[in-house]
N, CA and C atoms of all chains as a GROMACS GRO file, in nm:
protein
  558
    1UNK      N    1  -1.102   0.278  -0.855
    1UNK     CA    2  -1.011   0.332  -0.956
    1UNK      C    3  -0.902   0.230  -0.988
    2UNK      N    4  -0.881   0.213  -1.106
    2UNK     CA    5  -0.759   0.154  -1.171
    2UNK      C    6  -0.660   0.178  -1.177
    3UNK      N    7  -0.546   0.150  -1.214
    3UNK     CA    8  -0.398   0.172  -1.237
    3UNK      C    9  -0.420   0.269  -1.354
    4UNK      N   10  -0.497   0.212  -1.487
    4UNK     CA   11  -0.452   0.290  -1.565
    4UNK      C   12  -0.574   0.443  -1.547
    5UNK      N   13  -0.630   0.433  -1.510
    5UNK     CA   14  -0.718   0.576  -1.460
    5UNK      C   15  -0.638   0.653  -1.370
    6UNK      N   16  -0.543   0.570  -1.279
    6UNK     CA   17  -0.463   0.677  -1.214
    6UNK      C   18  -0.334   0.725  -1.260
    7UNK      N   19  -0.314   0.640  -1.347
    7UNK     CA   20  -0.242   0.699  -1.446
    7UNK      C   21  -0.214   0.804  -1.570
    8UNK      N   22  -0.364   0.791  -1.614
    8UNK     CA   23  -0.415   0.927  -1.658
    8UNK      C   24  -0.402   1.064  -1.602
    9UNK      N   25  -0.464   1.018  -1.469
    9UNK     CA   26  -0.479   1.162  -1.381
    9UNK      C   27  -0.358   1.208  -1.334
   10UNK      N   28  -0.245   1.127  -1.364
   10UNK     CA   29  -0.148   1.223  -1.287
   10UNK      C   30   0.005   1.196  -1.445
   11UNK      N   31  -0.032   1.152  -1.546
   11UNK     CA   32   0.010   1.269  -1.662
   11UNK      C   33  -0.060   1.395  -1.652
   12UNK      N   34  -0.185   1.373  -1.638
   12UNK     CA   35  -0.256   1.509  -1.686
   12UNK      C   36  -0.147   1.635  -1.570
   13UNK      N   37  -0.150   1.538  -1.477
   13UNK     CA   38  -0.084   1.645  -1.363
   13UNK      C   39   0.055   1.685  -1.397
   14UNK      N   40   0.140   1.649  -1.499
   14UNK     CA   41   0.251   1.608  -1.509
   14UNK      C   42   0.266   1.692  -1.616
   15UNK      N   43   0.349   1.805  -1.671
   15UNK     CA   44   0.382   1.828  -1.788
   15UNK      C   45   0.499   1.810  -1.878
   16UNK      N   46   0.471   1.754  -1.966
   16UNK     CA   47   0.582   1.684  -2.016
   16UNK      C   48   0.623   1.584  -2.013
   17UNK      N   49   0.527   1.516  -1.968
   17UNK     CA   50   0.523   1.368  -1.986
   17UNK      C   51   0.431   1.276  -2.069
   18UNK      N   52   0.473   1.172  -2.151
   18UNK     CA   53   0.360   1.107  -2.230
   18UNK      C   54   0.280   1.046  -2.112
   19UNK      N   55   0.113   0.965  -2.150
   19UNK     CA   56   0.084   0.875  -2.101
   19UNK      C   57   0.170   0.731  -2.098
   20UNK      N   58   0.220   0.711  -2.169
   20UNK     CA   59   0.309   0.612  -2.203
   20UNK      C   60   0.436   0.592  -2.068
   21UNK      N   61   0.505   0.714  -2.092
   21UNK     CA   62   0.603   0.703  -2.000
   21UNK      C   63   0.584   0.710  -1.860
   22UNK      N   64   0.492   0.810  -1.844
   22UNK     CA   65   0.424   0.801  -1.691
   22UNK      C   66   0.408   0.636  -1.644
   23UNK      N   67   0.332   0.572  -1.742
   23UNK     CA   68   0.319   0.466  -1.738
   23UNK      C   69   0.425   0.370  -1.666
   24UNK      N   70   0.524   0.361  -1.781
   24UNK     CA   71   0.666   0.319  -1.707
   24UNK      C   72   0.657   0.276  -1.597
   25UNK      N   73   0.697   0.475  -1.592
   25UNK     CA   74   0.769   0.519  -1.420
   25UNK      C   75   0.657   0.493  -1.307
   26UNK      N   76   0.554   0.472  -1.319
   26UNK     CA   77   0.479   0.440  -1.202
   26UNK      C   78   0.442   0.284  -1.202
   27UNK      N   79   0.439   0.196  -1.315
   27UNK     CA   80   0.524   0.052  -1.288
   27UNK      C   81   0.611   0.043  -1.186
   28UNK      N   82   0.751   0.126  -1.258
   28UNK     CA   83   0.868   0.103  -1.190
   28UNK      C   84   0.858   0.135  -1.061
   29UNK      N   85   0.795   0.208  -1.020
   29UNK     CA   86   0.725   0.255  -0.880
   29UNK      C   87   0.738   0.189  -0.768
   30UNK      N   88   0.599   0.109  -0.814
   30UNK     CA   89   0.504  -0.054  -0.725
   30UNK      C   90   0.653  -0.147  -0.815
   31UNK      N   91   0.694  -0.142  -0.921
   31UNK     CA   92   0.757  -0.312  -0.887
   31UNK      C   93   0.902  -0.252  -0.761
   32UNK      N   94   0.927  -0.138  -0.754
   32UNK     CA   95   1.050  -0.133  -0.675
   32UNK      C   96   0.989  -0.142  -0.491
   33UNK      N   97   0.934  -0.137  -0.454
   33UNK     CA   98   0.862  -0.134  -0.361
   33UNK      C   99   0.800  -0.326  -0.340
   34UNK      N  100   0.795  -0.357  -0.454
   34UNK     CA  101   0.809  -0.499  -0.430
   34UNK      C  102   0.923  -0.548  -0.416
   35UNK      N  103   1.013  -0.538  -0.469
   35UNK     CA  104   1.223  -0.562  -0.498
   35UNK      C  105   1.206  -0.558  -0.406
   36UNK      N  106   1.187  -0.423  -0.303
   36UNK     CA  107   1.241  -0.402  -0.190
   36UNK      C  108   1.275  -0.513  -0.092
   37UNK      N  109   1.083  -0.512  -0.070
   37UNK     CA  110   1.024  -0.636   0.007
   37UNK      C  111   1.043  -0.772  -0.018
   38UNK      N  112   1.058  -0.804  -0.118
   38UNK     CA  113   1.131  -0.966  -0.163
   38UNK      C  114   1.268  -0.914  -0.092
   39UNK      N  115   1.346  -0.829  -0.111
   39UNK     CA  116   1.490  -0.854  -0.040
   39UNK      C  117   1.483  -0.844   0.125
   40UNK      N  118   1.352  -0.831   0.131
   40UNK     CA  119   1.354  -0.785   0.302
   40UNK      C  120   1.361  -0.731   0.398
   41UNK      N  121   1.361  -0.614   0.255
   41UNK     CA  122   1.336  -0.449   0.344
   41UNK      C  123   1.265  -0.403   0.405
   42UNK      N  124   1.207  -0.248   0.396
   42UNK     CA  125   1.057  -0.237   0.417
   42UNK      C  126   1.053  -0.029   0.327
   43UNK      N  127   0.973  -0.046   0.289
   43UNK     CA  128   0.988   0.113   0.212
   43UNK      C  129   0.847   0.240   0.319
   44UNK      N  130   0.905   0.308   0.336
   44UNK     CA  131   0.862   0.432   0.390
   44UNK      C  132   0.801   0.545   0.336
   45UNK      N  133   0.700   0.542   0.261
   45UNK     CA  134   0.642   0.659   0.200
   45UNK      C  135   0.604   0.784   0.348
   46UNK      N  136   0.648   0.909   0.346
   46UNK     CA  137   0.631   0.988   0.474
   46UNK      C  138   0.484   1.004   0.404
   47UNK      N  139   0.352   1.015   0.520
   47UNK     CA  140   0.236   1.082   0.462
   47UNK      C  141   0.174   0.990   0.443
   48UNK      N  142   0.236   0.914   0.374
   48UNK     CA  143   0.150   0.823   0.300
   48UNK      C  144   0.137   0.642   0.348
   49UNK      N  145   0.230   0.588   0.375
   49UNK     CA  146   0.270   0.465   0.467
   49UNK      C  147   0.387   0.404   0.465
   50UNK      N  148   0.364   0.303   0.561
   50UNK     CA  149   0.486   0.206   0.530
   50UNK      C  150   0.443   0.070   0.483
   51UNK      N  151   0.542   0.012   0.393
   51UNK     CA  152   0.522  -0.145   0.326
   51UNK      C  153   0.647  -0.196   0.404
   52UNK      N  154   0.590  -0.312   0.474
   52UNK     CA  155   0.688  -0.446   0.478
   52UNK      C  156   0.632  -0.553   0.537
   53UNK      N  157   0.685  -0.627   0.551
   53UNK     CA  158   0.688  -0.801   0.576
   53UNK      C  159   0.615  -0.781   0.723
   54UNK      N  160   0.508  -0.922   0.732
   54UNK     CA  161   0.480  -0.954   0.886
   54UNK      C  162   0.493  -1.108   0.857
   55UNK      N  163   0.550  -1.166   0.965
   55UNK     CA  164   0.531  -1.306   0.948
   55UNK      C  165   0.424  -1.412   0.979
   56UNK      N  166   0.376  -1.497   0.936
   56UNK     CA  167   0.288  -1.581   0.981
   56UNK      C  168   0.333  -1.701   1.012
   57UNK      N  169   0.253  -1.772   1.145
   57UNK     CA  170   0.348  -1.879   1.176
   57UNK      C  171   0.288  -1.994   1.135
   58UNK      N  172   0.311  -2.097   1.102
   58UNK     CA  173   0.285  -2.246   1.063
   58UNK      C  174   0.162  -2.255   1.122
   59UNK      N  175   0.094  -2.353   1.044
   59UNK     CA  176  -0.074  -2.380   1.116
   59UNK      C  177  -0.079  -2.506   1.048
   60UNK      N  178  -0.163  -2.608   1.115
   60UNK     CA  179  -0.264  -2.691   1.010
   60UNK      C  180  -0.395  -2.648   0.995
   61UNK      N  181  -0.401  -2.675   0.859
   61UNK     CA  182  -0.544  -2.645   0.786
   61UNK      C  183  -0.606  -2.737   0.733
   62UNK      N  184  -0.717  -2.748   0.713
   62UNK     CA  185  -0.789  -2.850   0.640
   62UNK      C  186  -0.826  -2.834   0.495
   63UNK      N  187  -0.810  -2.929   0.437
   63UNK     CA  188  -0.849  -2.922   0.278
   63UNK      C  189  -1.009  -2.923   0.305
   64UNK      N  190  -1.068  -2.807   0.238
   64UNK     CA  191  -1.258  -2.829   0.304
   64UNK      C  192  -1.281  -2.976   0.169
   65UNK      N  193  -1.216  -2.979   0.092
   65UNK     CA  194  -1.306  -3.079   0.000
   65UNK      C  195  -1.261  -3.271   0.089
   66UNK      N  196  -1.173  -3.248   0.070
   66UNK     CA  197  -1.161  -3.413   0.202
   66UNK      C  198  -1.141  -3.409   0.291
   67UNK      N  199  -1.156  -3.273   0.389
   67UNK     CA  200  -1.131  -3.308   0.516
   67UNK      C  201  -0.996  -3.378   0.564
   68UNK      N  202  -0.890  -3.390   0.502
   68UNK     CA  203  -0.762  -3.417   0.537
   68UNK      C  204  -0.662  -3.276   0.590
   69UNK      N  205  -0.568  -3.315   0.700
   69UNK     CA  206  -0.523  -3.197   0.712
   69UNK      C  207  -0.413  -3.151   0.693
   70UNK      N  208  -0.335  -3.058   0.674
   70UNK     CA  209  -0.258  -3.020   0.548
   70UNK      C  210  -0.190  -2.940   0.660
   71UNK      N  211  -0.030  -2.925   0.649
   71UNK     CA  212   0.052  -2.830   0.720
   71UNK      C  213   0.073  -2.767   0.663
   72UNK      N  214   0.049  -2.612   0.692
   72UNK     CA  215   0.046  -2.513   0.596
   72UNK      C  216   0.197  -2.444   0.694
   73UNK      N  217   0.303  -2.402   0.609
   73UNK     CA  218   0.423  -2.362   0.660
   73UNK      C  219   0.444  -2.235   0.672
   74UNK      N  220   0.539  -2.183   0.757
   74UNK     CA  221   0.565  -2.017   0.821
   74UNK      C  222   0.568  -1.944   0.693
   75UNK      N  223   0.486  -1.828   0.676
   75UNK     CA  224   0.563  -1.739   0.546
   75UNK      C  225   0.513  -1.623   0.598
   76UNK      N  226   0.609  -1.499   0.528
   76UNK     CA  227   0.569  -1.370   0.529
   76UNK      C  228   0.478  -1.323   0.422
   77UNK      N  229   0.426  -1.230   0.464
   77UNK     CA  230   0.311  -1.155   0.397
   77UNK      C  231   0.319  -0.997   0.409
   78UNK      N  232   0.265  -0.916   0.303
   78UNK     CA  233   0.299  -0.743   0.231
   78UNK      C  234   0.188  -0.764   0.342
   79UNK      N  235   0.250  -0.654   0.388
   79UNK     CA  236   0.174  -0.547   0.527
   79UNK      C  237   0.189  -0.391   0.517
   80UNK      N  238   0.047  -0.315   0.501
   80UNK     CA  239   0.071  -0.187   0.463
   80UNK      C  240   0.036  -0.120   0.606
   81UNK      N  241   0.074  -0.012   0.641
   81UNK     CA  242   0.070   0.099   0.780
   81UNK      C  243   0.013   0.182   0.736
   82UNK      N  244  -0.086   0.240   0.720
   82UNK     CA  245  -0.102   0.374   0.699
   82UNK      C  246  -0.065   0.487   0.765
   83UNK      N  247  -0.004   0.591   0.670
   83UNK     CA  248   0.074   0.682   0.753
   83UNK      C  249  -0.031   0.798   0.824
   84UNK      N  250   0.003   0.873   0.940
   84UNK     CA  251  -0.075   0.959   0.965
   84UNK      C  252  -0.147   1.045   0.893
   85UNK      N  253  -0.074   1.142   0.778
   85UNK     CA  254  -0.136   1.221   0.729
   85UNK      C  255  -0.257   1.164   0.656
   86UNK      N  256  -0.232   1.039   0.555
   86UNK     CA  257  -0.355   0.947   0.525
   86UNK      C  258  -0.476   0.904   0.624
   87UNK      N  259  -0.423   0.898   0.733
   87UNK     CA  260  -0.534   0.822   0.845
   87UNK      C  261  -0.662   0.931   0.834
   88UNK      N  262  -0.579   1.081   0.881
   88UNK     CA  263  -0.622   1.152   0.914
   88UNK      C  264  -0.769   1.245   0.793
   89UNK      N  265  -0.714   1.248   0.674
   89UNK     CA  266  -0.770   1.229   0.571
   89UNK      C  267  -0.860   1.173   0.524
   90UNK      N  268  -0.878   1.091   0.552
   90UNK     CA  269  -0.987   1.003   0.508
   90UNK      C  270  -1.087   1.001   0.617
   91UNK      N  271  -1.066   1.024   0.749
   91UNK     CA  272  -1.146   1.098   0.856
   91UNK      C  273  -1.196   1.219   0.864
   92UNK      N  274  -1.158   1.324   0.720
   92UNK     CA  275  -1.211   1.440   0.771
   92UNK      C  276  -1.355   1.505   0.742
   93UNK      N  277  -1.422   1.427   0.676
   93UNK     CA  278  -1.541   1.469   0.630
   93UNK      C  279  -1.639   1.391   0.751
   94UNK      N  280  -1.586   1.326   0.854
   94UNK     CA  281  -1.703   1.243   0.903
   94UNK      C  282  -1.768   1.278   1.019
   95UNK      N  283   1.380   0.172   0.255
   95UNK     CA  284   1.392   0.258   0.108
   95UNK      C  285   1.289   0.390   0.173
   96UNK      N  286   1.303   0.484   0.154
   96UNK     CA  287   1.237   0.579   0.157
   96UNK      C  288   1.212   0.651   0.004
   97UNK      N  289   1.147   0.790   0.032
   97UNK     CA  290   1.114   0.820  -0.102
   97UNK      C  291   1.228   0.871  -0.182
   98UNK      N  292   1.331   0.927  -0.127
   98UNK     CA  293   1.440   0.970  -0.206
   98UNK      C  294   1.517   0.790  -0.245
   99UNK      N  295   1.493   0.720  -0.165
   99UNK     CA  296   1.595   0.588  -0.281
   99UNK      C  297   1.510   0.515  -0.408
  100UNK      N  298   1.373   0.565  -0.408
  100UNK     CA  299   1.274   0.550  -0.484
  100UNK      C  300   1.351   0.624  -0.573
  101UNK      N  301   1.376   0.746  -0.554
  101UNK     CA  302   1.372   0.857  -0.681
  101UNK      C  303   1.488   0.751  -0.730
  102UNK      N  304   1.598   0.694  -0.656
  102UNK     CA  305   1.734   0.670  -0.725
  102UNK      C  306   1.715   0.542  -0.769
  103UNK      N  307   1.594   0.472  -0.784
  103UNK     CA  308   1.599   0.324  -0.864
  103UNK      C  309   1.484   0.404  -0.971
  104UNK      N  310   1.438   0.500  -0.944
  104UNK     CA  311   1.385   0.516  -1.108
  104UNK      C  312   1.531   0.601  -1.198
  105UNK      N  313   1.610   0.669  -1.115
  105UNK     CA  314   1.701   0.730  -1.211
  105UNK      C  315   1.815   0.604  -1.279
  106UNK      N  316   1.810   0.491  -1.188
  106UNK     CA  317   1.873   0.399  -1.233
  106UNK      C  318   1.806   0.333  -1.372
  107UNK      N  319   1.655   0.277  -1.314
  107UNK     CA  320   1.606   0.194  -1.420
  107UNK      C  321   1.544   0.250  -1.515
  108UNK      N  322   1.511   0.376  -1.536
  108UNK     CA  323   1.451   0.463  -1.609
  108UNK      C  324   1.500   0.557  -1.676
  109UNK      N  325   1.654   0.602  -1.612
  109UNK     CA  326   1.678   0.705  -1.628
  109UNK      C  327   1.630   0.808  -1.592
  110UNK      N  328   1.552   0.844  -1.556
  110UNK     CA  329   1.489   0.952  -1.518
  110UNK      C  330   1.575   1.039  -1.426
  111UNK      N  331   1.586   1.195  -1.437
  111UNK     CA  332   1.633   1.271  -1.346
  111UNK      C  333   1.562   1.246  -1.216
  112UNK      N  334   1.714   1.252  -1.128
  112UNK     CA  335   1.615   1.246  -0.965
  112UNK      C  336   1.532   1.389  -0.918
  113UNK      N  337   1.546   1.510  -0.969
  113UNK     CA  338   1.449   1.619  -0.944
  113UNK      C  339   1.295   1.567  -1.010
  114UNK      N  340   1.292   1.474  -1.126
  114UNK     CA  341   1.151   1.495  -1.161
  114UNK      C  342   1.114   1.372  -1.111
  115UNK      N  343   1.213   1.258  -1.080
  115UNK     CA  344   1.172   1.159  -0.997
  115UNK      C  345   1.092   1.166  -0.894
  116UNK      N  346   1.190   1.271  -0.820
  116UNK     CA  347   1.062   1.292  -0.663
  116UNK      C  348   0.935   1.335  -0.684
  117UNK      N  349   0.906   1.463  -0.827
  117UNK     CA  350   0.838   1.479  -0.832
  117UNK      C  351   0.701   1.434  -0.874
  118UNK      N  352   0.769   1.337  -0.950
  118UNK     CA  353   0.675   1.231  -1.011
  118UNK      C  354   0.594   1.108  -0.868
  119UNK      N  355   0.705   1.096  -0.769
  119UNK     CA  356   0.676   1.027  -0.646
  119UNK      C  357   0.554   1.116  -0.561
  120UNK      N  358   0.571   1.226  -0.522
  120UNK     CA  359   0.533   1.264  -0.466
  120UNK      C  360   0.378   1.270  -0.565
  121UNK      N  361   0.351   1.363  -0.683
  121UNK     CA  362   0.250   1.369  -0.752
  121UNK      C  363   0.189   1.239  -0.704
  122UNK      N  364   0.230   1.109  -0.735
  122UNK     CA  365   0.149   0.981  -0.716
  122UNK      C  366   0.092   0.954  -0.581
  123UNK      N  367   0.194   0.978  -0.508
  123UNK     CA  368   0.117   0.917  -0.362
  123UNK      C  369   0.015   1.045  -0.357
  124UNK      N  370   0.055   1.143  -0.365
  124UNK     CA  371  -0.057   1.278  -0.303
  124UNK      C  372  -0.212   1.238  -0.390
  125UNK      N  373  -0.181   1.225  -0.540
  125UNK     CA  374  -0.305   1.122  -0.604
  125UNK      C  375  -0.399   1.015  -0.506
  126UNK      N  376  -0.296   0.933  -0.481
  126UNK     CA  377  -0.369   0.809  -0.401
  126UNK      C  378  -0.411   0.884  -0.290
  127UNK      N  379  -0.402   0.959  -0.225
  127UNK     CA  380  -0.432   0.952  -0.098
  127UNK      C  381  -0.530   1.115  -0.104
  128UNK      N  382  -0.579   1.158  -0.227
  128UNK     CA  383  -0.654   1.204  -0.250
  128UNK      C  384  -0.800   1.072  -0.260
  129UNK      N  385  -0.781   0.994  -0.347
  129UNK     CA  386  -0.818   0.930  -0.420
  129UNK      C  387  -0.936   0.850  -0.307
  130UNK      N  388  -0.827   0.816  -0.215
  130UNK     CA  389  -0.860   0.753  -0.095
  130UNK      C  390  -0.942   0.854   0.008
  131UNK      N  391  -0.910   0.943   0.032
  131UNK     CA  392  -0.951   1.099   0.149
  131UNK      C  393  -1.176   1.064   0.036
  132UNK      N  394  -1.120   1.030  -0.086
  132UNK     CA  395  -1.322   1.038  -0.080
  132UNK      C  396  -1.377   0.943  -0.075
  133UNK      N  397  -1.279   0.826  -0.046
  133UNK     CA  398  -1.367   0.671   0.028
  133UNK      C  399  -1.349   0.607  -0.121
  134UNK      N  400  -1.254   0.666  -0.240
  134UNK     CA  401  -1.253   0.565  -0.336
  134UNK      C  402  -1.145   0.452  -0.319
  135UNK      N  403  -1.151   0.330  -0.335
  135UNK     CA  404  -1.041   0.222  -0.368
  135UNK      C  405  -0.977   0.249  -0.497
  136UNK      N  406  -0.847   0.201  -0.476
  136UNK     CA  407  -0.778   0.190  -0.576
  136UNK      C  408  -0.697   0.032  -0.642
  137UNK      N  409  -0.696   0.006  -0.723
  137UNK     CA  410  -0.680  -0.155  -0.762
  137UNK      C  411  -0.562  -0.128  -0.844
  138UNK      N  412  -0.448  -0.156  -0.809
  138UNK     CA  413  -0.308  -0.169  -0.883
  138UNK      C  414  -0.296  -0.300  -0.937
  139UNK      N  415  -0.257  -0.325  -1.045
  139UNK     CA  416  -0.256  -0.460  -1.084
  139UNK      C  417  -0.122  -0.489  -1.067
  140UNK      N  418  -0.138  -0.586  -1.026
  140UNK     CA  419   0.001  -0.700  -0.968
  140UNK      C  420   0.069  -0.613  -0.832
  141UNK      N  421   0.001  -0.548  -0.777
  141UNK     CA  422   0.062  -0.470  -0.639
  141UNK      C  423  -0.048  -0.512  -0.569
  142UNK      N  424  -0.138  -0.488  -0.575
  142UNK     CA  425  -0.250  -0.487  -0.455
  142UNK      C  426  -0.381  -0.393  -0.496
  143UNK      N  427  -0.465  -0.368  -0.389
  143UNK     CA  428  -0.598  -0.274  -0.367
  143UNK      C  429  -0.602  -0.233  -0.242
  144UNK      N  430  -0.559  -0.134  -0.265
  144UNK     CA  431  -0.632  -0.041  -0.118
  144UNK      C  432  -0.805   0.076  -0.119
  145UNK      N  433  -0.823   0.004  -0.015
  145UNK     CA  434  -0.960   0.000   0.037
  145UNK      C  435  -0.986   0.065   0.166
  146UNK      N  436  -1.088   0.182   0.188
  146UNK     CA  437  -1.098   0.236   0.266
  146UNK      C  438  -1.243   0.197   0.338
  147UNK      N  439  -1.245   0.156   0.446
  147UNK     CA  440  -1.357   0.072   0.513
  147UNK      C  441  -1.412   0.154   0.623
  148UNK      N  442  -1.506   0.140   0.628
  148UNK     CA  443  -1.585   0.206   0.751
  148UNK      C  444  -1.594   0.108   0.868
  149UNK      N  445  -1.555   0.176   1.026
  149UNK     CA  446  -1.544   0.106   1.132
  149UNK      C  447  -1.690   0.148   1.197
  150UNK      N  448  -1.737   0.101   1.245
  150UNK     CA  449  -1.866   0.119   1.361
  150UNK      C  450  -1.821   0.175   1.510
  151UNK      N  451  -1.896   0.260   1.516
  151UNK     CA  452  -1.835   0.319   1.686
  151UNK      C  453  -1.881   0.204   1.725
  152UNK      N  454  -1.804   0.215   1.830
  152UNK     CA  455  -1.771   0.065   1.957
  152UNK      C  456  -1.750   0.092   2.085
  153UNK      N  457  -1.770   0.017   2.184
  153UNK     CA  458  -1.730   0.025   2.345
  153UNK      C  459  -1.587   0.000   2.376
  154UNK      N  460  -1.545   0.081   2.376
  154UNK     CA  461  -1.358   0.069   2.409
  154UNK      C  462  -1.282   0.092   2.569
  155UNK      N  463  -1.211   0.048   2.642
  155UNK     CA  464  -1.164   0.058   2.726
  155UNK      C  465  -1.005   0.116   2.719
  156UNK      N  466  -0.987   0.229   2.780
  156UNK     CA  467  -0.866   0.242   2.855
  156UNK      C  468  -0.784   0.167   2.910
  157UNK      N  469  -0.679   0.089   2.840
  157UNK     CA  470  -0.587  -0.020   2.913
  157UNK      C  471  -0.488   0.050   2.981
  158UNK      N  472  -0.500   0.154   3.068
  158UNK     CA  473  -0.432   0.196   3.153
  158UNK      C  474  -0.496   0.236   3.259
  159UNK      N  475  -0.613   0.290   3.256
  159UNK     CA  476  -0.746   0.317   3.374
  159UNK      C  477  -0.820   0.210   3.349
  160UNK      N  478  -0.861   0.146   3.273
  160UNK     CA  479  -0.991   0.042   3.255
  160UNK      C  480  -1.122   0.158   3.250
  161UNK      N  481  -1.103   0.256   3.230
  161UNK     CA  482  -1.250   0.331   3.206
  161UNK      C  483  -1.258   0.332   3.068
  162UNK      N  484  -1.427   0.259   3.104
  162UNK     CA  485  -1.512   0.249   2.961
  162UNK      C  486  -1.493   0.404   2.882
  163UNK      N  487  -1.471   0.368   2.729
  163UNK     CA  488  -1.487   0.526   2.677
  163UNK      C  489  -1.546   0.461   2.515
  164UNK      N  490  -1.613   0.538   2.422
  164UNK     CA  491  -1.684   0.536   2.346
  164UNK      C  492  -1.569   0.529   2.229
  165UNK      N  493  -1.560   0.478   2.147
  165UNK     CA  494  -1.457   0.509   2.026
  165UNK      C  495  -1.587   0.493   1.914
  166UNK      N  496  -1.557   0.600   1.837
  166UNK     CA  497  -1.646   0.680   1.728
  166UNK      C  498  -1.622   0.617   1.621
  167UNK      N  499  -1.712   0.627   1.549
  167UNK     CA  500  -1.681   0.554   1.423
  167UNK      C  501  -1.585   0.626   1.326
  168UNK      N  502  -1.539   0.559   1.235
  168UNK     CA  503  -1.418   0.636   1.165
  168UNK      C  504  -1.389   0.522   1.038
  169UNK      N  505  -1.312   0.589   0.962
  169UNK     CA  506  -1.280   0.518   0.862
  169UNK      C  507  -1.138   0.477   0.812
  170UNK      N  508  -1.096   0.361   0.823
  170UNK     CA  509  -0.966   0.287   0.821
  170UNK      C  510  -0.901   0.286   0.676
  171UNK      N  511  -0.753   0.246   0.626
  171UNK     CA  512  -0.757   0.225   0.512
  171UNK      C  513  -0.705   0.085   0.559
  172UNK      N  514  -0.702   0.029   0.434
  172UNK     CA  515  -0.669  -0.134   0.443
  172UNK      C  516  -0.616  -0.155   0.299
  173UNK      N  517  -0.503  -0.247   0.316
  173UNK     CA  518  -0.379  -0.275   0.182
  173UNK      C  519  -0.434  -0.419   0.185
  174UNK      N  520  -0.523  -0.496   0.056
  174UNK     CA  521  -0.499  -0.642   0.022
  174UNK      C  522  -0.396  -0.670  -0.079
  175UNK      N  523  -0.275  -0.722  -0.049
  175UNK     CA  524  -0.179  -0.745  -0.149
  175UNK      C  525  -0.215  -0.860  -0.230
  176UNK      N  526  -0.159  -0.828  -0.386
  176UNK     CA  527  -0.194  -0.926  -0.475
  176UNK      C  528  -0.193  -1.044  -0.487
  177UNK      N  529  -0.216  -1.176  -0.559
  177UNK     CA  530  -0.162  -1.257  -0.528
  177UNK      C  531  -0.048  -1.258  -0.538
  178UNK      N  532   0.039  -1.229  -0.659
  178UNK     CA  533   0.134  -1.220  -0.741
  178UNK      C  534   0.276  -1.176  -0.616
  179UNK      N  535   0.218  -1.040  -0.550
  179UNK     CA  536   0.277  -0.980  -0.437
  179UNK      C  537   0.331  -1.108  -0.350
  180UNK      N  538   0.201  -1.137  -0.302
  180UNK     CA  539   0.229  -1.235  -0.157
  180UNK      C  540   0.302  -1.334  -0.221
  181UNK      N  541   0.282  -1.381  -0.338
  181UNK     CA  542   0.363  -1.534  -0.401
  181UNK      C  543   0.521  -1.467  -0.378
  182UNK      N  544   0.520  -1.353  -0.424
  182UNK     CA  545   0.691  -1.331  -0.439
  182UNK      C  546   0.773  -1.313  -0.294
  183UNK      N  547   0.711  -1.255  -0.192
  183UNK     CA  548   0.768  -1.287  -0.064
  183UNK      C  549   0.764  -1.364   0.037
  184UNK      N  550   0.626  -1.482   0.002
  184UNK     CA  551   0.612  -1.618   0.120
  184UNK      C  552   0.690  -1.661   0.170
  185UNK      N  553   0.841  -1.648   0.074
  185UNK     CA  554   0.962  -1.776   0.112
  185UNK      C  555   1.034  -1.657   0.184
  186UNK      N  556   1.074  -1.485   0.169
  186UNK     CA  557   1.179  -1.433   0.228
  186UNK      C  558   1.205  -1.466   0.362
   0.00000   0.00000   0.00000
């Protein structure tokens, strides 16, 4: 499923809202949840998960095309948790 | 940030009332995680894809007894963040 397919489905859920604006507001959604995390937060959906930062530490890597090796430097990376009620969910038919 | 400071950066950037804010929050995630509960992925553009993967039962041990015990197969979700995502926080 897509952004904009899930976007559909939850105007439809929504009354009184255009597709349009739904639109927006569920942009504004995911980009605030990114803000967050660029500032170095971490955001808490209950149910559903948590987003934030894990760090990775410095490595060398190799370029596969020359075989030269390349210091690849510390950075963080979007790390999602899934929250219980989700875990649990997606386990229940099995 | 939890879901109520969500509601208050859409009432900021949107305007939006914070009563239909939450409600609009809540509608979405309960979506996704419908969406997800029937093994579908979902592909956000410029956020990520979450993907729900099937694990294989496996031989697992008790790291407190060391007794062998069976762990069942089950199904995980998994967040690949975008590129776009990971570019914007490498340096925080």
């Amino acid at each position: 499923m897509t952004k904009s397919v899930l976007i559909e489905k939850i105007a439809q859920k929504l009354e009184g809202l255009s597709k349009k604006q739904t639109e927006v507001i569920i942009e504004t959604i995911f980009e605030s949840i990114k803000d967050s995390l660029a500032n170095g937060g971490k955001v808490e959906v209950r149910g559903f998960g948590n987003f934030r930062l894990r760090s990775r530490n410095a490595r060398k890597a190799r370029n596969p095309k020359t075989g030269e090796s390349v210091d690849v430097p510390p950075k963080k990376v979007p790390y999602f948790k899934v929250g219980k009620d989700l875990r649990e969910m997606v386990n229940r038919d099995l | 940030m939890t879901k109520a400071d969500l509601a208050d950066r859409l009432y900021e950037k949107v305007g939006l009332p914070k009563k239909e804010a939450t409600a609009i929050i809540e509608t979405l995630f309960d979506s996704m995680k419908g969406i997800l509960a029937e093994g579908e992925s979902i592909k956000i553009t410029g956020f990520g894809t979450f993907l729900v993967r099937k694990k294989s039962s496996r031989k697992g041990r008790n790291p407190k007894t060391g007794t062998e015990l069976e762990i069942e197969q089950r199904k995980v979700v998994s967040f690949k963040p975008s590129l776009q995502f990971k570019a914007l926080v490498e340096k925080v």
